[in-house]
Structures are given as C-alpha cells and as structure tokens.
C-alpha positions in Angstrom: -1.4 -21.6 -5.4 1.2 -19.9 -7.4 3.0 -17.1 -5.5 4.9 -14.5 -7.7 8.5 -14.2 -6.3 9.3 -10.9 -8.0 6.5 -9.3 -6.6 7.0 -10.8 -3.2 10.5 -10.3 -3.0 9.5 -6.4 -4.3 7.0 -6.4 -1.1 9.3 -7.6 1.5 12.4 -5.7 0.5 11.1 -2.6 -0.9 7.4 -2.0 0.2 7.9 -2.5 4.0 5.4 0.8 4.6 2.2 -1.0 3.1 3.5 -4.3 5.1 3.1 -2.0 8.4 0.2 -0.1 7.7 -1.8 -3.5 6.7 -0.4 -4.6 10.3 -1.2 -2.0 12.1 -4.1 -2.4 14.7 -4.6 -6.3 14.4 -2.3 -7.7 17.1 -0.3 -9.2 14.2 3.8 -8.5 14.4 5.1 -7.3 11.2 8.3 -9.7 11.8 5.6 -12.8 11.8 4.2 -11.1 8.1 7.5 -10.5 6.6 8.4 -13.7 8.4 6.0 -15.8 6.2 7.2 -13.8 3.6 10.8 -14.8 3.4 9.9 -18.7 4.6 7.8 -18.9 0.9 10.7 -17.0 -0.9 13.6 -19.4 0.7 10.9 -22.5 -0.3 10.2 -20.8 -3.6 7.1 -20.0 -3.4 5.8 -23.1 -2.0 2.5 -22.4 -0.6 1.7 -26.2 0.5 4.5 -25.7 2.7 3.3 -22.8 5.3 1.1 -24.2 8.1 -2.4 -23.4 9.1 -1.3 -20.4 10.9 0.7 -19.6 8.2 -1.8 -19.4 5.3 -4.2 -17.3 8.0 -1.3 -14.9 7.7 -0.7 -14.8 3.8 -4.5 -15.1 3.4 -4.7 -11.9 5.3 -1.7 -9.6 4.9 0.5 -10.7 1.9 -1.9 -11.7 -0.7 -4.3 -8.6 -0.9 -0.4 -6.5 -1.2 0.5 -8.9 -3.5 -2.5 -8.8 -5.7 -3.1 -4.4 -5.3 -1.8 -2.4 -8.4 1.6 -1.0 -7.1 1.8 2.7 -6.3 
C-alpha cells in the first residue's frame, strides 16, 4: 500500500481536530493514532512495517482522513 506523505504529514501536523473527532468515543487514544501516524512517516511510508495492531489502527482512523476531500 502506498501512503501519501504530504497528505499524512498535512493530517498529523495540521488537521489534529478531525484526528480527535474520528477518536472520539472508541476507546482509542489519539496519541496511539497520531502515534502510527508519525512511525509510517519516520519509515516513509512503509505500510509492511506497522504490526497487526497497527494496520487495525490506520485501517480505521488514518486512511478514511487520508482518503476524504480536505475541508
């Protein structure tokens, strides 16, 4: 999977709000999303790298923020 490092590095930086409100409610920590988010931008975008619990994460939270039209 390829993982857009502008746009992630957009979502973790500037776009913290839409991390939280994705968050919000699911027992998730929005240090474990943004977390994941800065372990694929330090591995550039390696997806093969995250661990099963990782992917659950980036499956859940950072792709559908990654792939929604910015507002």
């Amino acid at each position: 999977m390829n993982v857009d490092l502008k746009l992630l590095k957009n979502l973790i930086s500037k776009r913290g709000d839409e991390i939280e409100e994705s968050v919000a409610g699911t027992g998730y920590l929005v240090k474990t999303v943004v977390g994941v988010g800065t372990f694929l931008l330090d591995n550039e975008g390696d997806y093969d790298l995250l661990t099963a619990k990782q992917k659950v994460v980036f499956e859940k939270f950072l792709k559908p923020l990654l792939d929604k039209p910015r507002r």
